[in-house]
N, C-alpha and C positions, 0 to 999 in steps of 0.2 A: 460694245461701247468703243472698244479703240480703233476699230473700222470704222465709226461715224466720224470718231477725232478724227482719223488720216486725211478725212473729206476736206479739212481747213485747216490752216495753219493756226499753231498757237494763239497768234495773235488775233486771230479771227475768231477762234471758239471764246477767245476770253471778250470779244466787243458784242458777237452776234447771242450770246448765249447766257447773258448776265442779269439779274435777278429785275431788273428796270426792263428790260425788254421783254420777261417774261409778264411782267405785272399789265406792263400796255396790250401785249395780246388779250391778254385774259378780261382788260378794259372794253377793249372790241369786239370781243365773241359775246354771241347771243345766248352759248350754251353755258354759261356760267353764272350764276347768282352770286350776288357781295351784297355787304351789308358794312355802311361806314358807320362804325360806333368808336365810343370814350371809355375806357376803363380808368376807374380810380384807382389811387395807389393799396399796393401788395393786394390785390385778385390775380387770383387765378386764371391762366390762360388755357393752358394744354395742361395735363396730367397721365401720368399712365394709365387711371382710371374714367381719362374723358381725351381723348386727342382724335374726336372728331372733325376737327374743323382746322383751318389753317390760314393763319395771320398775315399778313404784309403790314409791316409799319410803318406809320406816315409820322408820327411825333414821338416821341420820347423812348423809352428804355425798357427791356424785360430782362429781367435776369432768369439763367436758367442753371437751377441746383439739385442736385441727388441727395438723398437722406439730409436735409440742412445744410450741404455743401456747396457753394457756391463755386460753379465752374464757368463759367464767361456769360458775355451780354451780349446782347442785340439790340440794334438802334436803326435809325431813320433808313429806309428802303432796303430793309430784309425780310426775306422771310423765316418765318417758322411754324415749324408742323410738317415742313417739307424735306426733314432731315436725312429721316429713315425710311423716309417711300422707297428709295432703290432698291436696297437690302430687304425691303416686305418683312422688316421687325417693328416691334411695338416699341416704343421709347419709354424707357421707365426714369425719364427727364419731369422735374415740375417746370413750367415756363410761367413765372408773375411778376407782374408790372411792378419796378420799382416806381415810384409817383404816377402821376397821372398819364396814360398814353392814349394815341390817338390812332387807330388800325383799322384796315378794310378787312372783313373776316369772308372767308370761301367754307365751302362744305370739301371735306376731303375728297370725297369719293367723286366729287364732280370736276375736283384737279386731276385727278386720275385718268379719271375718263377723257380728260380733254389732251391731256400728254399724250396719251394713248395713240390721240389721234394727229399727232404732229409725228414724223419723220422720223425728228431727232429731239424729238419731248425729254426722254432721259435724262438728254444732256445738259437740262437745267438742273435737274436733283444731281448730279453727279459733279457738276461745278460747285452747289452747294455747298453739298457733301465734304468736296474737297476741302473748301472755302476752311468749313466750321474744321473739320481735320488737322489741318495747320495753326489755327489757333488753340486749339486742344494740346497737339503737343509742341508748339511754345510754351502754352503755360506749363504744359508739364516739365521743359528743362530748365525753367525759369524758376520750380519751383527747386531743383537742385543747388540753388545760389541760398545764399547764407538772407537771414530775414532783411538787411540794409539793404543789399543787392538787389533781391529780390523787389522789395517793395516801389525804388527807383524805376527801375526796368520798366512794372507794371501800371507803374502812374505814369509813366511815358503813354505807354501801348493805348491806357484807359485816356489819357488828352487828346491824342495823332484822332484816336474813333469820335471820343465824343466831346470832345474841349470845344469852348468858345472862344478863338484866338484875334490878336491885335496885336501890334508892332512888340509888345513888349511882353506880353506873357499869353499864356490858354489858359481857362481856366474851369474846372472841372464839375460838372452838373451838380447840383443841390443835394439831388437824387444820392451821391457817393458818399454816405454818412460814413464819419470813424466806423462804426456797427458794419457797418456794410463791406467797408475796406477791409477790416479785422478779419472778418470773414472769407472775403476772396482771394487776402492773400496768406492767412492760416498761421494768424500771430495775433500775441495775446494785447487784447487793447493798451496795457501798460507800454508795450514796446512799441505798438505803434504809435502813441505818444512821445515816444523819445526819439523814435524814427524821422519823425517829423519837423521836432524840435531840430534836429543834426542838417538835415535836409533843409532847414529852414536859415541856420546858420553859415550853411555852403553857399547859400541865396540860389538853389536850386527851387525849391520856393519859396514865394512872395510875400509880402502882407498887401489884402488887398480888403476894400471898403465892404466885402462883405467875407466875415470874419466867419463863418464856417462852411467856407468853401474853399476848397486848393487850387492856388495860383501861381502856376509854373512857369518860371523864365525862360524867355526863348531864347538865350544867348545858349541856355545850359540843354534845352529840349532835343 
């Protein structure tokens, strides 16, 4: 693998070798079947007992948790299912749709075969890999911070990926219910009530016309 990197510079492995360019190949091969479907909200995508197949997303959001944990999200032109193809292990990850999403779905084995047959195929599950890696452990020193801290940080991180932004705030998908927040950042919905309220008072966030969604100022973002 680091002999294919040596072939390109940094900045080349990260333009030629990125999840959009992988998805267009796979658009123009004849050797691959997709099928564009709709998932409703909270189905099941992948599981340890089904991770046959493997997603690209065109519309909205999957979260992906171990035993009820919620450990990060996926959004508009990622894949998933393609995580642990490198390492040849099973993912004992559940991946489902927070709200409704919109995904081209592949058969595993038929991503396989086609990597297989590229040069430097790898090098897309390894960029992945990397990808999801680093936000793994961010979250993980993020969760070393105290729960205010913490939760600032990670409504950041949750706006930058998936916020709808304008001159004056982003503001944060429907999909990111208190429930949901509580959960991802491992605080007890009282505090993150108060979290909020504090945050709300720094005018870190907003009040905006639609009152159960988080609306973050960009002065403060």
């Amino acid at each position: 693998m680091q002999e294919l990197m040596g072939l390109y510079t940094k900045k080349e492995v990260y333009k030629r070798f990125d999840e959009m360019n992988l998805m267009e190949l796979l658009t123009n091969s004849l050797k691959v079947q997709m099928k564009h479907i709709h998932i409703e909200n909270n189905q099941t995508l992948l599981s340890a007992d089904d991770n046959k197949k493997v997603y690209f997303i065109l519309k909205g959001i999957v979260a992906a948790q171990k035993d009820d944990e919620l450990l990060y999200f996926r959004g508009k032109n990622h894949f998933i299912g393609l995580e642990s193809i490198l390492f040849n292990v099973e993912s004992e990850l559940t991946m489902s749709s927070i709200g409704r999403v919109e995904v081209i779905e592949f058969s595993k084995a038929e991503i396989v075969e086609f990597l297989m047959g590229l040069q430097e195929g790898w090098l897309y599950c390894y960029l992945i890999s990397k990808d999801l890696n680093h936000l793994l452990v961010r979250n993980y020193f993020n969760f070393q911070a105290k729960p205010y801290e913490r939760s600032k940080i990670m409504l950041n991180d949750l706006a930058k990926e998936f916020g709808e932004s304008n001159d004056e705030h982003v503001l944060l998908p429907k999909q990111f219910t208190l429930a949901i927040l509580t959960n991802y950042l491992g605080i007890s919905y009282v505090t993150m009530r108060k979290i909020l309220e504090t945050l709300r008072n720094e005018n870190f966030i907003v009040r905006s016309d639609k009152q159960k969604e988080i609306c973050i100022h960009t002065k403060l973002f």
